[in-house]
C-alpha positions as CSV (number, residue, x, y, z in Angstrom):
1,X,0.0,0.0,0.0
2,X,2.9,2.5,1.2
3,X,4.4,1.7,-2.1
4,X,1.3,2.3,-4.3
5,X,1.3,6.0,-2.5
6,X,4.5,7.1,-3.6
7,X,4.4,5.8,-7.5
8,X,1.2,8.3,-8.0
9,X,1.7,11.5,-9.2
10,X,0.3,14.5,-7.6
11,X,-2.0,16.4,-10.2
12,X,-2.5,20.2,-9.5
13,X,-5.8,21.0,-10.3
14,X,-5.8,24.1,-12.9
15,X,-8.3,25.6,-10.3
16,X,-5.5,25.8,-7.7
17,X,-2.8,27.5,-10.0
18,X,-5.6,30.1,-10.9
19,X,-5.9,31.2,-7.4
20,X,-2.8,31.0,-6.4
21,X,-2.2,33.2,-9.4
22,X,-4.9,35.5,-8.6
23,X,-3.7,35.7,-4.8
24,X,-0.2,36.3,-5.4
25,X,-1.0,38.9,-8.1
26,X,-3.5,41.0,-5.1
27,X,-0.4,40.8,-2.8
28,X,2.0,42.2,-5.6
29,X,-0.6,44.8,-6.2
30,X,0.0,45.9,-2.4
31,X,3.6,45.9,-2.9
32,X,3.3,48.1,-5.8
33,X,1.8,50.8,-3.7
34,X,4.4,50.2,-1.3
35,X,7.0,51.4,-4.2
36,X,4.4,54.3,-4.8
37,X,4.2,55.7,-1.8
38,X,8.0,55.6,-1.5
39,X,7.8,57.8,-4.9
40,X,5.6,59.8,-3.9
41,X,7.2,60.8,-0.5
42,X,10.4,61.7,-1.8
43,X,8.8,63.5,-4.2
44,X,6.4,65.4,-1.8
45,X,10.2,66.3,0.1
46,X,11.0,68.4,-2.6
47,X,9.9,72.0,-1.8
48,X,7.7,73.5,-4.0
49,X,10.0,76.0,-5.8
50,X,12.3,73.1,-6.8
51,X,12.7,73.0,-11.0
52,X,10.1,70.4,-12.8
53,X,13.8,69.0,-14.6
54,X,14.6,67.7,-10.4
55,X,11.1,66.4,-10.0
56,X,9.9,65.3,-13.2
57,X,11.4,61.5,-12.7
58,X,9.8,61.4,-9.6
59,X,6.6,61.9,-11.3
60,X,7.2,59.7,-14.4
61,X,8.0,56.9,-12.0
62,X,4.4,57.7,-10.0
63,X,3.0,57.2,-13.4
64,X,4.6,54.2,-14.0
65,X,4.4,52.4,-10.5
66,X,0.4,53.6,-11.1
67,X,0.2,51.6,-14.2
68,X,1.7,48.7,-13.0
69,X,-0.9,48.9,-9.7
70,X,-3.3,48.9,-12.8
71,X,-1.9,46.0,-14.3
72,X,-1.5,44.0,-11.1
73,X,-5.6,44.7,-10.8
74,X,-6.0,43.2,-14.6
75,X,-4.3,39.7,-13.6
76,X,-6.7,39.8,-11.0
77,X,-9.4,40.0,-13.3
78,X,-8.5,37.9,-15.1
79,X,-8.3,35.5,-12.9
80,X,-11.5,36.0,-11.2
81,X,-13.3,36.2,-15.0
82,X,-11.5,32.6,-15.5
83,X,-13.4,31.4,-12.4
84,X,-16.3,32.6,-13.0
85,X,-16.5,31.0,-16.8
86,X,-15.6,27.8,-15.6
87,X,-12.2,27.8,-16.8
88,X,-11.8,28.1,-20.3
89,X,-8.8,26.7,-21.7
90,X,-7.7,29.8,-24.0
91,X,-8.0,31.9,-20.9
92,X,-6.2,29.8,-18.8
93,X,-3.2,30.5,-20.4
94,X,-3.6,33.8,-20.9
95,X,-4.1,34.6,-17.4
96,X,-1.1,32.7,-16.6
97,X,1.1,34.6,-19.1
98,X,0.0,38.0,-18.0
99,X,0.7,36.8,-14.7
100,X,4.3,35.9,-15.6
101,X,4.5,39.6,-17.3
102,X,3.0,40.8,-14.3
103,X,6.0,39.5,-11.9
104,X,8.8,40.7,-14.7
105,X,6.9,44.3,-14.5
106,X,6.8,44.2,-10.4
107,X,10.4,43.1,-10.7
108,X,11.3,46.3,-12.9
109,X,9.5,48.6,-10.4
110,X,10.6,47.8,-7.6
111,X,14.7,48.1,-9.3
112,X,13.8,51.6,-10.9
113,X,11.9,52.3,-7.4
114,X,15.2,51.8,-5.4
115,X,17.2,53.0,-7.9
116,X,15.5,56.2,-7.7
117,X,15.5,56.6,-3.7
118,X,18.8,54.7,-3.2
119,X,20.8,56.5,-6.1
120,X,19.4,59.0,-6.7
């Protein structure tokens, strides 16, 4: 019996990757606004008389960090949308793949993000 346990093979339901997918992409949506907030108060130190040409990457990377909050919140849709249709195939993968882009575009932010405070 023992022996008959360890020659299956464990099958991960396609259910389960969706929402760990759609859990992990929520909590990278909170680190996002992590990186955000770290923009935005270093940009908010600046005093108000400071040239644009000093603050402006401060702003671009608000922008930026915003749009990949928004991006975060798509993968998230998706992944709820493929729950709720009873898990197409096609949308399967494509919630996976924009998931994938979704940790390469969290990865980016959060280098430029320290960049920007570290080195500045």
């Amino acid at each position: 019996m023992a022996a008959n346990r360890r020659s299956t093979k464990l099958m991960i339901e396609s259910k389960d990757v969706v929402l760990a997918a759609m859990g992990a992409a929520a909590a990278l949506a909170g680190f996002v606004l992590v990186f955000l907030g770290v923009i935005i108060a270093s940009y908010q130190s600046y005093a108000a008389t400071t040239p644009s040409a000093v603050t402006r990457p401060y702003r671009t990377a608000g922008i930026a960090l915003f749009g990949t909050f928004g991006f975060s919140l798509v993968t998230v849709a998706l992944c709820l949308l493929w729950l709720v249709l009873g898990g197409p195939m096609w949308l399967y993968g494509l919630t996976l793949a924009v998931f994938v882009i979704q940790l390469v575009v969290v990865f980016l932010a959060a280098g430029w993000t320290t960049r920007m405070v570290l080195w500045p």
